[in-house]
C-alpha positions in Angstrom: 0.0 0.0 0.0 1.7 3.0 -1.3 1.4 6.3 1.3 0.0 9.4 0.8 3.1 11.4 0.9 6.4 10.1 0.2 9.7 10.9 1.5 11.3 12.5 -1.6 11.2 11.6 -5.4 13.8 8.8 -4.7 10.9 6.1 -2.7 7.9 4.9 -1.7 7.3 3.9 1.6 4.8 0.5 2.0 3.6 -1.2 5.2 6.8 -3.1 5.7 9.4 -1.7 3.5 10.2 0.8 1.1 11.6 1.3 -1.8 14.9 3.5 -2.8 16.4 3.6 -5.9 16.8 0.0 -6.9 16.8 -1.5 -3.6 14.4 -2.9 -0.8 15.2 -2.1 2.9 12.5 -3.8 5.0 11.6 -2.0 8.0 12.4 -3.1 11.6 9.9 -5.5 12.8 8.3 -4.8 16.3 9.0 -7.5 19.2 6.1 -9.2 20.0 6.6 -8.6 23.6 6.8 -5.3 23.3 3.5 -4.6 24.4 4.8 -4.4 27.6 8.1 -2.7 29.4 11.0 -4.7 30.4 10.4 -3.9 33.7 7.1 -5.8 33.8 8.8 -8.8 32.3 11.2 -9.1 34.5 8.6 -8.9 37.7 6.7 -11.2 35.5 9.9 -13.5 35.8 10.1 -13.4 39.4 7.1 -13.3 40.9 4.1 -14.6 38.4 2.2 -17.7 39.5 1.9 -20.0 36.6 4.8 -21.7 35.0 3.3 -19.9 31.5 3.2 -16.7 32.6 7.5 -17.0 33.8 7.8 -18.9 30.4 6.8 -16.2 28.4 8.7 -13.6 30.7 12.0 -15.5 30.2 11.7 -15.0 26.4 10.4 -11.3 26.7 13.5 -10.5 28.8 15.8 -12.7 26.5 14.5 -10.4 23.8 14.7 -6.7 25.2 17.1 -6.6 27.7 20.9 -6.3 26.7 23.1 -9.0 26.9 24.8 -9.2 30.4 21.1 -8.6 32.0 19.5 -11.3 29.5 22.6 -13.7 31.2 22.0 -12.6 34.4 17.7 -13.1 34.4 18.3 -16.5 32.6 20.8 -18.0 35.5 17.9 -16.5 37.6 15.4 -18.8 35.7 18.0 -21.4 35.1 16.9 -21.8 39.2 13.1 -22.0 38.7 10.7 -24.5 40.5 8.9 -25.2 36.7 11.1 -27.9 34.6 10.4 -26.1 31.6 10.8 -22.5 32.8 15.0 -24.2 33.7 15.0 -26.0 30.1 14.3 -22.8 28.1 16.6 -20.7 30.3 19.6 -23.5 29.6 18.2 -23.5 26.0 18.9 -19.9 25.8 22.0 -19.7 27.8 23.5 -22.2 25.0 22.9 -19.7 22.3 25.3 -17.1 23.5 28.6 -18.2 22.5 31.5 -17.6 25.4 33.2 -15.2 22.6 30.3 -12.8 22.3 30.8 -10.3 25.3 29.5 -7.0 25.8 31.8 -3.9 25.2 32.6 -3.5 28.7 33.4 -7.2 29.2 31.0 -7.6 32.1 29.9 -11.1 32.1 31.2 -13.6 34.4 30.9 -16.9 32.8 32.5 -18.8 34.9 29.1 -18.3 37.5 27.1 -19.3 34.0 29.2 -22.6 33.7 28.6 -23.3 37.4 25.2 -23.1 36.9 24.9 -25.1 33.6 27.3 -28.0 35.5 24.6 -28.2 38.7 21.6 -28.5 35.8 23.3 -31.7 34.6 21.8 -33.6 37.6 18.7 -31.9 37.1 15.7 -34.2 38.2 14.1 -33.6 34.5 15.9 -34.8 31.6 15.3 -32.0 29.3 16.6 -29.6 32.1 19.8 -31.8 31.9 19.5 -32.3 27.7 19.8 -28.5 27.1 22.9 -27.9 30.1 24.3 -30.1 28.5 24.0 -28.8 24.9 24.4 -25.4 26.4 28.1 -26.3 28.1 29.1 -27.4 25.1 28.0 -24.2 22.7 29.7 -21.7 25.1 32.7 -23.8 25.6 33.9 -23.6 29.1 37.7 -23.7 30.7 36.7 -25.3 34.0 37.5 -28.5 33.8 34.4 -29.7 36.5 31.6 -28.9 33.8 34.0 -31.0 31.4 34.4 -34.2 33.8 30.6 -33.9 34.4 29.6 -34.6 31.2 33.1 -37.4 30.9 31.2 -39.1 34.0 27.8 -39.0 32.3 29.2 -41.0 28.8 29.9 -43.7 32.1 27.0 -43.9 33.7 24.9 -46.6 32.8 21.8 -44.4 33.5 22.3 -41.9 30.8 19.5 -42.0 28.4 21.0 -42.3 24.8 19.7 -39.2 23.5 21.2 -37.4 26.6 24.2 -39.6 25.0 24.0 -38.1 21.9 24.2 -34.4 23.4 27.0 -35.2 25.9 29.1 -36.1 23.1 28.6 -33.6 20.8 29.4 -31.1 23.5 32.1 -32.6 24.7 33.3 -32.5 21.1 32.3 -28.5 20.7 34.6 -27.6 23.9 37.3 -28.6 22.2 39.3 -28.7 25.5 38.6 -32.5 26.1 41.6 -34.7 26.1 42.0 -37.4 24.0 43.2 -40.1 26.4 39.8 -39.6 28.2 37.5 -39.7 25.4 39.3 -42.6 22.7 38.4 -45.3 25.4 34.6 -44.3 25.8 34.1 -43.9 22.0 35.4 -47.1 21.3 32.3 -48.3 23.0 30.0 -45.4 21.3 31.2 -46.0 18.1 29.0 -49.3 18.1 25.8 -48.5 20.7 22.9 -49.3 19.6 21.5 -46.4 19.1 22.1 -44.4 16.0 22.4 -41.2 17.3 24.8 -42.1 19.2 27.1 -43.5 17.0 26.5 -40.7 14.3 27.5 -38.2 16.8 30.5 -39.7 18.1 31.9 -40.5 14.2 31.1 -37.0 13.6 33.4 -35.4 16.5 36.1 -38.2 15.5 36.2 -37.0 12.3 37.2 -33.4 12.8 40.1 -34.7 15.2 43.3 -36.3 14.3 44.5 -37.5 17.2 40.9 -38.6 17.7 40.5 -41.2 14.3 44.3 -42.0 14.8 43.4 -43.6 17.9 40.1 -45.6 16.5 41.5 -46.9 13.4 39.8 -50.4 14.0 36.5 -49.2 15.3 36.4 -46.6 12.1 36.7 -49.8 9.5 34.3 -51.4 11.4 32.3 -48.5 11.0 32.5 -48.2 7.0 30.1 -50.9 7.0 27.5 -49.0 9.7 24.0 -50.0 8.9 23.6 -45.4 8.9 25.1 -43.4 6.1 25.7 -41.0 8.1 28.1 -43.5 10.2 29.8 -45.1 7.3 30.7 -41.2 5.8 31.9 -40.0 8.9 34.4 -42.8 9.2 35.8 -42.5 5.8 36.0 -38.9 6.6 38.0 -39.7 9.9 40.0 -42.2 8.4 41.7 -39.5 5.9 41.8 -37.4 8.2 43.6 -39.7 10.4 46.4 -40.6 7.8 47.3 -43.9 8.9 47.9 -46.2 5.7 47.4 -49.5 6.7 46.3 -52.5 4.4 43.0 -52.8 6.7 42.1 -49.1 6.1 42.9 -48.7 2.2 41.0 -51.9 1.6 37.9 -50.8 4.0 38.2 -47.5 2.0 38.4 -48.8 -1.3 35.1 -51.2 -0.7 33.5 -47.9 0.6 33.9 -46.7 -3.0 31.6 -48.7 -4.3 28.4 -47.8 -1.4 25.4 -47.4 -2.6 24.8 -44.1 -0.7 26.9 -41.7 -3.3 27.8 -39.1 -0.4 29.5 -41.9 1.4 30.9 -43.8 -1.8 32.8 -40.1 -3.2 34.0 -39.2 0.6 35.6 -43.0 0.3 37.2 -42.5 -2.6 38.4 -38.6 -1.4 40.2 -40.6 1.5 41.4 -43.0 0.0 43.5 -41.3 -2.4 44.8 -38.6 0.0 46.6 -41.8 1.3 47.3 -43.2 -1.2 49.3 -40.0 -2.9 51.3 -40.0 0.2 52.5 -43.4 -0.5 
């Protein structure tokens, strides 16, 4: 809808965007939860009686307020009585990376990783699902978050989509150490469940000390009833660099798989060893 009286010759201004010269600039979008001041979300936060109503006021405040306050309210609801009002504050947590600060550097994140660590023996599995996730996205130093989530590949208990997270965070730090983890994703490598083992061949394949130390359990893995699976390991297995008979021959009967993706990654691998011969 074109208005009544536009800026200058140049554009027209329409509902959402206008027009000038050749190119579209949309105009900003209002929050939906801007109805209402920050300050009212933030009491909504504290003291409102139903689960819903703190629910909502954890994503208002997520939305307006800058970042070290948005850090500081969800640690706040990262402590709430509802499971779900904890989940979507650990949720949101996980989407700030650790190398996103404010301008005056303000944010202590090692009081963030606390929190996230306690949540891991959260009485409600999503609570613990999304610290997990969440410790893994903003990448702590401490090393206690880090053997948390070691402990929790070992404990029989741990359901194996809570499996699946643990090791894709623990593969996102990037401070785990390699001795710790090669033993556990020998056994990962070939659980059950598929998630499981697509996640751990995924974080093997984008380290080489990793796939150097899994060589057998990555051959194995070429014939992995997933795709997924079977391309990660050829993946590792390049990466890895170890040109044994075993691997060129697991490599080159990958060539031929009948899931393309999987047969040209094979074939990828298999001659960046091979040109090193």
């Amino acid at each position: 809808m074109f208005c009544d009286s536009p800026r200058d010759d140049n554009f027209v201004v329409f509902d959402m965007a206008y027009v000038s010269g050749s190119n579209w600039h949309m105009a900003p979008l209002a929050s939906p939860f801007s109805t209402k001041p920050l300050s009212t979300w933030i009491q909504d936060l504290q003291h409102a009686v139903t689960p819903e109503d703190r629910y909502r006021a954890v994503l208002a405040v997520s939305a307006l307020s800058s970042l070290p306050e948005r850090l500081q309210w969800l640690q706040i609801a990262l402590k709430d009585v509802d499971s779900g009002v904890r989940a979507l504050a650990a949720k949101l947590l996980g989407e700030f990376p650790k190398g996103q600060t404010s301008p005056t550097n303000d944010i202590d994140w090692s009081a963030i990783e606390a929190d996230l660590a306690l949540r891991l023996t959260d009485g409600d599995p999503d609570v613990r699902f999304e610290s997990a996730r969440a410790l893994g996205r903003i990448r702590p130093q401490m090393t206690a978050p880090r053997d948390l989530l070691v402990s929790l590949l070992d404990d029989e208990g741990t359901q194996p989509l809570m499996l699946a997270v643990v090791v894709s965070a623990l593969g996102e730090r990037r401070d785990h150490e390699c001795s710790i983890l090669i033993p556990r994703l020998k056994r990962l490598l070939s659980h059950p469940q598929a998630e499981v083992r697509e996640n751990s061949a995924a974080i093997v394949a984008e380290s080489t000390t990793l796939a150097a130390g899994l060589i057998p359990e990555l051959v194995t893995a070429l014939d992995d009833d997933e795709p997924i699976v079977r391309e990660k390991a050829a993946i590792a297995l390049g990466v890895a660099g170890v040109c044994s008979p075993a691997v060129l021959a697991g490599l080159l009967a990958a060539t031929t798989d009948e899931d393309e993706v999987v047969a040209q990654v094979a074939r990828e691998s298999h001659k960046r060893l091979t040109d090193g011969i």
